[in-house]
C-alpha positions in Angstrom: -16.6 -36.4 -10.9 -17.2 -37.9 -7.6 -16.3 -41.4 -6.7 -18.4 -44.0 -4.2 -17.5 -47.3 -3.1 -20.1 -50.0 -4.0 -20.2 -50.9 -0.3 -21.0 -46.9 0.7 -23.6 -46.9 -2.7 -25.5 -49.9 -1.1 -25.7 -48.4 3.0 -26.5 -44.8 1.5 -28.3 -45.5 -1.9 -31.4 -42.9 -1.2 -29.0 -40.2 0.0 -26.9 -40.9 -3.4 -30.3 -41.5 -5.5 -31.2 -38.0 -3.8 -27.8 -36.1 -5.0 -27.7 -37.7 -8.2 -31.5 -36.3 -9.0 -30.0 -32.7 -8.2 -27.5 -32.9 -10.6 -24.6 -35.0 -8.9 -22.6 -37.8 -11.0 -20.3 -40.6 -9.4 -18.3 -43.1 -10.6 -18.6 -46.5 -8.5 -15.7 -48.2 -7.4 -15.0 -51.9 -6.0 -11.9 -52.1 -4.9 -10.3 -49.1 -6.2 -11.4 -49.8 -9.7 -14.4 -47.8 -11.4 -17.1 -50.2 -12.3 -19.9 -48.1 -12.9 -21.2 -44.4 -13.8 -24.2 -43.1 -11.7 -25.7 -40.4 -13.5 -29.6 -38.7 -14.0 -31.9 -40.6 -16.0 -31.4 -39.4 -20.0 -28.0 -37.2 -19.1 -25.8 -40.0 -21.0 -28.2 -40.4 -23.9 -27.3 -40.0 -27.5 -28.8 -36.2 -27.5 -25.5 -35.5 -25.5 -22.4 -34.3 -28.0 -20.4 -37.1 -29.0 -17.1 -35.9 -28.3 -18.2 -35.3 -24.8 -19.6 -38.8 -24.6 -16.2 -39.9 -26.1 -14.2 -38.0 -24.0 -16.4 -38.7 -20.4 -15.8 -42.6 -21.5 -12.1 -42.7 -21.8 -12.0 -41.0 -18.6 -14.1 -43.6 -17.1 -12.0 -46.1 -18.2 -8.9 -44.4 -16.4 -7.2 -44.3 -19.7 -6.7 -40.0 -18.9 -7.6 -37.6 -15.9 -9.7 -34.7 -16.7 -8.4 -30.7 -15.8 -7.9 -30.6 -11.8 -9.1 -26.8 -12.7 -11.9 -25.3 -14.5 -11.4 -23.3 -17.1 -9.1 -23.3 -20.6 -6.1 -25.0 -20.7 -2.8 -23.2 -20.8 -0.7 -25.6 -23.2 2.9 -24.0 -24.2 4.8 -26.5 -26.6 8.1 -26.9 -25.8 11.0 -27.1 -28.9 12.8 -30.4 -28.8 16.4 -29.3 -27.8 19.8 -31.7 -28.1 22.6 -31.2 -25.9 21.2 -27.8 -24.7 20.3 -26.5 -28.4 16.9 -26.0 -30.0 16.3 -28.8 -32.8 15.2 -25.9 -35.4 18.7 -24.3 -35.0 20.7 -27.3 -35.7 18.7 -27.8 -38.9 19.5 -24.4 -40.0 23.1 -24.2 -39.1 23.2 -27.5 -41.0 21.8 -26.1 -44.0 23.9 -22.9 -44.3 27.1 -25.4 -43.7 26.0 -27.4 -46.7 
């Protein structure tokens, strides 16, 4: 999502009214900090999915960035490791010591 400073929203508010009628959303900033959400009329409503709603306000908040790419996310876990050796293996050579 697009951000605008509140001092570029208030010089350029019909170009910004404009853009956000075709579809564009931006976050208003003062100072660096988001303040506001400018979005079409009814696109926030409570017809949108919750989660989505959830998700779109703890990223307004700043609390988590959303993907810098479209697309699904390509998560591999990693095994915890100590001093070089997976965790799981430790546990195991533990167990047929015992």
């Amino acid at each position: 999502m697009k951000t605008v400073p509140v001092s570029q929203l208030k010089s350029r508010l019909s170009e910004y009214l404009r853009k956000v009628g075709q579809g564009a959303r931006f976050v208003v900033t003062d100072r660096g900090k988001p303040i506001a959400e400018l979005a079409a009329y009814g696109t926030l409503s409570t017809g949108a999915d919750p989660v989505k709603i959830l998700l779109h306000q703890i990223e307004f908040r700043g609390s988590v960035r959303g993907p810098l790419k479209p697309g699904p996310l390509s998560v591999t876990p990693k095994r915890p490791r100590f001093h070089g050796t997976p965790a799981l293996d430790l546990i195991l050579q533990d167990r047929r010591n015992s």
